[in-house]
C-alpha atoms as an extended CHARMM CRD file, in Angstrom:
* protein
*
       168  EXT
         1         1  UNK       CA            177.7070000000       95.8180000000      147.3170000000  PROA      1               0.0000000000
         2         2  UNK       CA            179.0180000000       97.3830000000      150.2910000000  PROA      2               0.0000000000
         3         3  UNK       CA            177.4930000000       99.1540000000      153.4130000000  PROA      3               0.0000000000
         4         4  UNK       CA            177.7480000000      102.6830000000      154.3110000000  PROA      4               0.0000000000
         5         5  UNK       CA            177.8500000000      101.7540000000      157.6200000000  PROA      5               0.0000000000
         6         6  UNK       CA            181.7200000000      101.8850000000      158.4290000000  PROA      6               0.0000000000
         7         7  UNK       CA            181.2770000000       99.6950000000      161.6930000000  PROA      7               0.0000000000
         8         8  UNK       CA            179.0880000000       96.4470000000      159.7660000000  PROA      8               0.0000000000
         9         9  UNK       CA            181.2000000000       94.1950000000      157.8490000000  PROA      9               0.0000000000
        10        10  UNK       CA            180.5740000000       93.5880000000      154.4450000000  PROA      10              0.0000000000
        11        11  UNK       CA            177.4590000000       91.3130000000      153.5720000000  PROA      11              0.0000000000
        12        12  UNK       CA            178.1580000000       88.0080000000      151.7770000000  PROA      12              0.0000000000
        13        13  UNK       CA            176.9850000000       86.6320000000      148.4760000000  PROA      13              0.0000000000
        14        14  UNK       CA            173.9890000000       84.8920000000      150.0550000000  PROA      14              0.0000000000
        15        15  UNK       CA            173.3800000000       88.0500000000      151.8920000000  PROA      15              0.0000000000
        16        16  UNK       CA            172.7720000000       90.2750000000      148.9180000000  PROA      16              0.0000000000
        17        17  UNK       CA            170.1780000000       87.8100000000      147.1960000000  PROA      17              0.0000000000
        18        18  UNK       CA            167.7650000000       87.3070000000      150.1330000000  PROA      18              0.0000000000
        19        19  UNK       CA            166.3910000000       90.7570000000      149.3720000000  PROA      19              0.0000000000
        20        20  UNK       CA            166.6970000000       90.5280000000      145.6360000000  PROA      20              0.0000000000
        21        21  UNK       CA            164.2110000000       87.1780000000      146.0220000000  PROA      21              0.0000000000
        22        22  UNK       CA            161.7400000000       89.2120000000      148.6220000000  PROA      22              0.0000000000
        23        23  UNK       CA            161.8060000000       91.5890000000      145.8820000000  PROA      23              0.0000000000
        24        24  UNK       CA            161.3550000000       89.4770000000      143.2430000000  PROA      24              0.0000000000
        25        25  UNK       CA            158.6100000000       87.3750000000      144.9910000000  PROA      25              0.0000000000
        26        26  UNK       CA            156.5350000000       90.7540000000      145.2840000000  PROA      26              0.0000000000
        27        27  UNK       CA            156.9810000000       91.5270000000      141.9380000000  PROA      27              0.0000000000
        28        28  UNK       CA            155.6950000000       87.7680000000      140.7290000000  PROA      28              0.0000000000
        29        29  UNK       CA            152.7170000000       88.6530000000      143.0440000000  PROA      29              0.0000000000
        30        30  UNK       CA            151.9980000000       92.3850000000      141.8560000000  PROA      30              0.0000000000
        31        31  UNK       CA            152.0700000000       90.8240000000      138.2160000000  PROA      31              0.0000000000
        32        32  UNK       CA            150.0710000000       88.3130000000      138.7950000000  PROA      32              0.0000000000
        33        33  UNK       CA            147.5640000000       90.4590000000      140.5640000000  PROA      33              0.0000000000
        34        34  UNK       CA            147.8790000000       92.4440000000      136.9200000000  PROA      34              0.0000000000
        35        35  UNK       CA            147.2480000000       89.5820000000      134.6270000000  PROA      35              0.0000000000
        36        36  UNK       CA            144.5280000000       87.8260000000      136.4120000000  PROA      36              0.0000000000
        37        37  UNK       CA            142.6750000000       91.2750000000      136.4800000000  PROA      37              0.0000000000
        38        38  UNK       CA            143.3900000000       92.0060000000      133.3160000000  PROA      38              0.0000000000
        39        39  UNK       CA            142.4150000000       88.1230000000      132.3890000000  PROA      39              0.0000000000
        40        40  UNK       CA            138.7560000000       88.6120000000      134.5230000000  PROA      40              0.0000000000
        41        41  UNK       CA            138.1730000000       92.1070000000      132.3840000000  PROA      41              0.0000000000
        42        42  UNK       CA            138.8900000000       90.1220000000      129.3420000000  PROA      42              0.0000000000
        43        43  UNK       CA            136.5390000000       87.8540000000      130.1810000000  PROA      43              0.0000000000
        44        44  UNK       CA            133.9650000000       89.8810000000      131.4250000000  PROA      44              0.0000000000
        45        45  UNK       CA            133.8000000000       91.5280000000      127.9300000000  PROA      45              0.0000000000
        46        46  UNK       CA            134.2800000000       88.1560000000      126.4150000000  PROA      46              0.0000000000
        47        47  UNK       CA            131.0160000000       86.9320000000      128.5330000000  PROA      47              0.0000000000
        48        48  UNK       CA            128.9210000000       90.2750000000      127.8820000000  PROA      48              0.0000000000
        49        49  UNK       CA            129.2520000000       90.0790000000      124.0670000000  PROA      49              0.0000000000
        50        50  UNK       CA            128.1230000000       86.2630000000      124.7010000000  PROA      50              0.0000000000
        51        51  UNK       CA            125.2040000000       87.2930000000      126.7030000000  PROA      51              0.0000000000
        52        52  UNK       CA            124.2730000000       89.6170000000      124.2690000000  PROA      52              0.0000000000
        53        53  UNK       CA            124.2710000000       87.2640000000      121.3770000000  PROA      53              0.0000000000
        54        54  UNK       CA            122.4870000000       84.8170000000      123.1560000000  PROA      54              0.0000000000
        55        55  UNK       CA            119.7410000000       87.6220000000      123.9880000000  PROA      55              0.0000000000
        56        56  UNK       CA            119.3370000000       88.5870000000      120.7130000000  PROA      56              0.0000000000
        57        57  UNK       CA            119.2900000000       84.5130000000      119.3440000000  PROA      57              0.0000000000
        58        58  UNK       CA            116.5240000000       84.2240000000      121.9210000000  PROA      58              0.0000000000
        59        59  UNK       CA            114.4520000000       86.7590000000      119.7880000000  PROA      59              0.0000000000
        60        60  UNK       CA            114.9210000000       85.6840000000      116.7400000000  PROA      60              0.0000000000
        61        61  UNK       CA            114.4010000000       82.3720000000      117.4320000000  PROA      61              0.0000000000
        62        62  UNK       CA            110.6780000000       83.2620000000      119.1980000000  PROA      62              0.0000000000
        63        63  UNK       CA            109.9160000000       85.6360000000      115.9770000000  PROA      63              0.0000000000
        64        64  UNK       CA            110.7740000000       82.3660000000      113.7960000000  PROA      64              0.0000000000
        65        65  UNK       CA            108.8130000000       80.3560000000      116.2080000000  PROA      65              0.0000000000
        66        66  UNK       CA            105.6640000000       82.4860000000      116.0100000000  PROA      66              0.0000000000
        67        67  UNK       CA            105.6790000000       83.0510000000      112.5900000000  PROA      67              0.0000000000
        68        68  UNK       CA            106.2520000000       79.0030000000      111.7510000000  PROA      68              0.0000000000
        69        69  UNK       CA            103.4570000000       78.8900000000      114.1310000000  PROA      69              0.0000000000
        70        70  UNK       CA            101.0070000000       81.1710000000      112.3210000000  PROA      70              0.0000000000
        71        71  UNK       CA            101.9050000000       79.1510000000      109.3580000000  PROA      71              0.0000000000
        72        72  UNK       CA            101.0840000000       75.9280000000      109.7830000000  PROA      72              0.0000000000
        73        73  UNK       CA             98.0230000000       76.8280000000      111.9320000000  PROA      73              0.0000000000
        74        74  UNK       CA             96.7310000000       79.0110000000      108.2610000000  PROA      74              0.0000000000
        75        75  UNK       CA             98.1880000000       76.2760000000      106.6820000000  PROA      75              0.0000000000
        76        76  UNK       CA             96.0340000000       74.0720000000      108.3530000000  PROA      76              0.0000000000
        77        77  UNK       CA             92.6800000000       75.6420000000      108.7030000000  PROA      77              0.0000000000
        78        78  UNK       CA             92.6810000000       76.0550000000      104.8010000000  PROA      78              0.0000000000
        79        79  UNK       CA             93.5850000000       72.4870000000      103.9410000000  PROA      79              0.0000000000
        80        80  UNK       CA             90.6300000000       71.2200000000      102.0270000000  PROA      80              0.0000000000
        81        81  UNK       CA             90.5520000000       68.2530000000      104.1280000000  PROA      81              0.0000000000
        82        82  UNK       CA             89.5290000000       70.0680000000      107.0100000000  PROA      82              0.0000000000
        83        83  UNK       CA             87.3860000000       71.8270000000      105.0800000000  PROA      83              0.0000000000
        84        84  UNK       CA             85.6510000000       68.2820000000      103.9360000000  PROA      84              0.0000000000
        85        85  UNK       CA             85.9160000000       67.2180000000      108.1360000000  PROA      85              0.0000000000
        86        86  UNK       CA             83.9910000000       70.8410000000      109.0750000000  PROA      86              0.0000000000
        87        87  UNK       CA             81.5430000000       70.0010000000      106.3110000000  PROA      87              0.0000000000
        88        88  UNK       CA             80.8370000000       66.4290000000      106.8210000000  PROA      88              0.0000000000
        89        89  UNK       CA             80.8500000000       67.0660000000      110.7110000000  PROA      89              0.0000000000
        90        90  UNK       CA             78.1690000000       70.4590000000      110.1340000000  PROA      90              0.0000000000
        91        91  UNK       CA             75.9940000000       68.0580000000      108.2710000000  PROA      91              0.0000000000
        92        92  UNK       CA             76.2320000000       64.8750000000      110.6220000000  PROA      92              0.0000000000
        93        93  UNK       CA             75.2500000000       67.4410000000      113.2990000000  PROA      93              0.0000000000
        94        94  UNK       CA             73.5840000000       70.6840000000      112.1410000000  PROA      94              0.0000000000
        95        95  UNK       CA             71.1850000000       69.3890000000      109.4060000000  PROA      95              0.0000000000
        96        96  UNK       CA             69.0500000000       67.7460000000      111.4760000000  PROA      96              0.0000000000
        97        97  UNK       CA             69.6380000000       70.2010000000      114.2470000000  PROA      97              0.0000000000
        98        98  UNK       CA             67.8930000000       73.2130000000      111.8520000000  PROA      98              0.0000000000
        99        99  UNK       CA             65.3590000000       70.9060000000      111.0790000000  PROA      99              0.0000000000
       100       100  UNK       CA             63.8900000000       70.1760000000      114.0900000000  PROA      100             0.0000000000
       101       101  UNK       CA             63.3780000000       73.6680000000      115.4180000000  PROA      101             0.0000000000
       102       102  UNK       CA             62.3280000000       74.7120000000      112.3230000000  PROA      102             0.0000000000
       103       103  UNK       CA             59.8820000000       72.4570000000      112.3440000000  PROA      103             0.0000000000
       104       104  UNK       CA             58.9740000000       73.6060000000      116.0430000000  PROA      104             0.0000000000
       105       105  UNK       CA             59.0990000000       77.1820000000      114.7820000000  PROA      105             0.0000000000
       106       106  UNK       CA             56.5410000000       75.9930000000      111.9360000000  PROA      106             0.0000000000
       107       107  UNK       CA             54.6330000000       74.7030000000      114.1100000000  PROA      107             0.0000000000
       108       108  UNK       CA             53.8280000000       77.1970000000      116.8540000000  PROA      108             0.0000000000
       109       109  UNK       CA             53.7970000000       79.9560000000      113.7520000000  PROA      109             0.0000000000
       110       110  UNK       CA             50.8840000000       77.5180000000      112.6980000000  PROA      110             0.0000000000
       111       111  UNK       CA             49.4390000000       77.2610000000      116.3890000000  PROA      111             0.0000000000
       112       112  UNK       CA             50.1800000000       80.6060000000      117.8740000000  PROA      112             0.0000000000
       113       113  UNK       CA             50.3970000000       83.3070000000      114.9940000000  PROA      113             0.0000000000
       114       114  UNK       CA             50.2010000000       86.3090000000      117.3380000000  PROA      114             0.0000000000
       115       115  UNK       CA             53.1690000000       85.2460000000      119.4720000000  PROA      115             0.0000000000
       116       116  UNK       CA             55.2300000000       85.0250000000      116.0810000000  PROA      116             0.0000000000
       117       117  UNK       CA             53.5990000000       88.7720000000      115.1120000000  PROA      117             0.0000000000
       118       118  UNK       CA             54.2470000000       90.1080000000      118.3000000000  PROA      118             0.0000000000
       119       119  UNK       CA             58.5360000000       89.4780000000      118.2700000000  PROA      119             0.0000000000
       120       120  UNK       CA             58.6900000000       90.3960000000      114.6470000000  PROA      120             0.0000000000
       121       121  UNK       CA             56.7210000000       93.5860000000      115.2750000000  PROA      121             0.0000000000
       122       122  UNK       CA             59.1430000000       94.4500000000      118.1880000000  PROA      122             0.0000000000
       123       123  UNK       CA             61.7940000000       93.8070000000      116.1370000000  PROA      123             0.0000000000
       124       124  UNK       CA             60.4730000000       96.1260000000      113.7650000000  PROA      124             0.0000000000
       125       125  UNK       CA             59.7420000000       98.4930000000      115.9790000000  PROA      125             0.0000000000
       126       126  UNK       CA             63.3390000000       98.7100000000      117.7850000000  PROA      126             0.0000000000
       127       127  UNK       CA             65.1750000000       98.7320000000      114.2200000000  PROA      127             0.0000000000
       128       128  UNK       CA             62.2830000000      101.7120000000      113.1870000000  PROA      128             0.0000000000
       129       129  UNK       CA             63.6660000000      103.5540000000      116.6530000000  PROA      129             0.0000000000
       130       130  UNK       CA             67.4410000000      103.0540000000      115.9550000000  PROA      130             0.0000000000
       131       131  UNK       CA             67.1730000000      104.0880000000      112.7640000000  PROA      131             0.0000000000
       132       132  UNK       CA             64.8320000000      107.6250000000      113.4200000000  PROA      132             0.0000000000
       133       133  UNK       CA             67.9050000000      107.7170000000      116.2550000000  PROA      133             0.0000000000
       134       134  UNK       CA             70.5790000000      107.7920000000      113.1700000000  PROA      134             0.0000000000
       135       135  UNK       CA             68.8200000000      110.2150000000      111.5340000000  PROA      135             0.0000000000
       136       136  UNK       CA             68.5220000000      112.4630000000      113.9740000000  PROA      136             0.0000000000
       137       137  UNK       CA             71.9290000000      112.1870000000      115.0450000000  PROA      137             0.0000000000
       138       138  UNK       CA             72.9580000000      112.7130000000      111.4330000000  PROA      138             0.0000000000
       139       139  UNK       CA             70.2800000000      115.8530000000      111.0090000000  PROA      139             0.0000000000
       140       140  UNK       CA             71.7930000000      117.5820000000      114.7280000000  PROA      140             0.0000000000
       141       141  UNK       CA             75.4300000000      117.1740000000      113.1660000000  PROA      141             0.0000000000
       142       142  UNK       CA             74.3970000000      118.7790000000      110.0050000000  PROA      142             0.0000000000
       143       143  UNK       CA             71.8660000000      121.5060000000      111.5180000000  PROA      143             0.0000000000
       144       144  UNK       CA             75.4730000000      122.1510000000      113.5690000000  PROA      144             0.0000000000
       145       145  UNK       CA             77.7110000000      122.5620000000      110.7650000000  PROA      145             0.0000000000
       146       146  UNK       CA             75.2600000000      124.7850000000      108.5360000000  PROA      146             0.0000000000
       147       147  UNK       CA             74.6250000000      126.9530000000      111.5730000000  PROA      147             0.0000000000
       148       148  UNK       CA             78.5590000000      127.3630000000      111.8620000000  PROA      148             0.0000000000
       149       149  UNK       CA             79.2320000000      127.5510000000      108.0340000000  PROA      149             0.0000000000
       150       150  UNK       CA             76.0320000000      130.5360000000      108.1660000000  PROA      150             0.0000000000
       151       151  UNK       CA             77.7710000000      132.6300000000      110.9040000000  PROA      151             0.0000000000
       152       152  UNK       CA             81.5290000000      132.8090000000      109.7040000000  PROA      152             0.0000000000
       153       153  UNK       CA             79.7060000000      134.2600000000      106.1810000000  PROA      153             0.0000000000
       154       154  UNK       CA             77.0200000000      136.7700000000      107.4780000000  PROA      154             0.0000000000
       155       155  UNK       CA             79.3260000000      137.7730000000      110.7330000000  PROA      155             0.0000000000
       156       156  UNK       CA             82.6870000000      137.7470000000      109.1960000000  PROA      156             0.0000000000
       157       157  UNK       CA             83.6390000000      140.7680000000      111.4470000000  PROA      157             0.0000000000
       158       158  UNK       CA             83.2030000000      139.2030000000      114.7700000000  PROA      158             0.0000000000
       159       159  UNK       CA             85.3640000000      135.8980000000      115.7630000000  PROA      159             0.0000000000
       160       160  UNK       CA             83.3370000000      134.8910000000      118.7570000000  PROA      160             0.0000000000
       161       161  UNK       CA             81.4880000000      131.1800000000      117.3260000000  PROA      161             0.0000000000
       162       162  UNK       CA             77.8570000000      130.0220000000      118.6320000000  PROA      162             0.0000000000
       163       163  UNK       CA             77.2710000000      127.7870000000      121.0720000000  PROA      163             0.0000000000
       164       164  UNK       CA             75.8570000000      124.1980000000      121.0630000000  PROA      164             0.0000000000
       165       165  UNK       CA             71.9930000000      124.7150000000      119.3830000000  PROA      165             0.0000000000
       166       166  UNK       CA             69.3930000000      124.8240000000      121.6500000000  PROA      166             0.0000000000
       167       167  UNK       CA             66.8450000000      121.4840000000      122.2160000000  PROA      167             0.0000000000
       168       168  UNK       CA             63.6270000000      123.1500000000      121.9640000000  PROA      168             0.0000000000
């Protein structure tokens, strides 16, 4: 290669091959630069996908979990051996439990009747009251649909409903 420049002299083999390695040096960097971003992207994608697996691993595995879970703990609770535990443990205990205060309730039945009368006619009383309260409920709903059911047939012409019924 020569120079243009009539007045330099003409550069020497070592001459021309400095620049060629500058150049080449800048290229090795520039492609480097490309493959370790296109290396990072890859594995980027490479590490989403993983997250994403893992993610969905992580719910299946619970699901699994809490139905093994539910199970054993039905599995359990309807073994007849715990059955014969919850039976032998409600007699141990409850038997004699119930028959103590029964034999306390006996008892002040036999020594104080009217106290006995008294609770079992307010029971009576409150289930007579919640019952008339039903009732009347039910009757308001039905006096509310009849009166509807009566006005679109006898006033067909006019759209307008009625209101609420009136407490009198």
């Amino acid at each position: 290669m020569t120079s243009t420049d009539p007045h330099s002299a003409p550069l020497s083999p070592a001459r021309r091959t400095l620049p060629r390695w500058g150049d080449t040096m800048v290229g090795a960097a520039f492609t480097a630069q490309g493959a370790t971003t296109e290396a990072a992207a890859v594995l980027r994608r490479h590490l989403d996908r993983l997250a994403q697996r893992g993610a969905s691993e992580r719910t299946r595995w619970r699901l699994r979990a809490e139905q093994t879970a539910r199970t054993a703990v039905s599995t359990v609770a309807t073994a007849p051996i715990i059955d014969r535990v919850v039976d032998a443990q409600l007699e141990r205990i409850l038997r004699p439990v119930v028959l103590a205060v029964l034999d306390d309730v006996l008892l002040l039945l036999e020594k104080e009747p009217e106290r006995i009368q008294t609770l079992i006619r307010g029971q009576r009383e409150n289930m007579v009251d919640e019952l008339v309260g039903r009732l009347r409920s039910g009757a308001q709903a039905g006096d509310t649909a009849v009166d509807r059911m009566s006005f679109r047939v006898f006033r067909r012409g006019n759209r307008a409903e009625p209101g609420p019924p009136l407490d009198l």
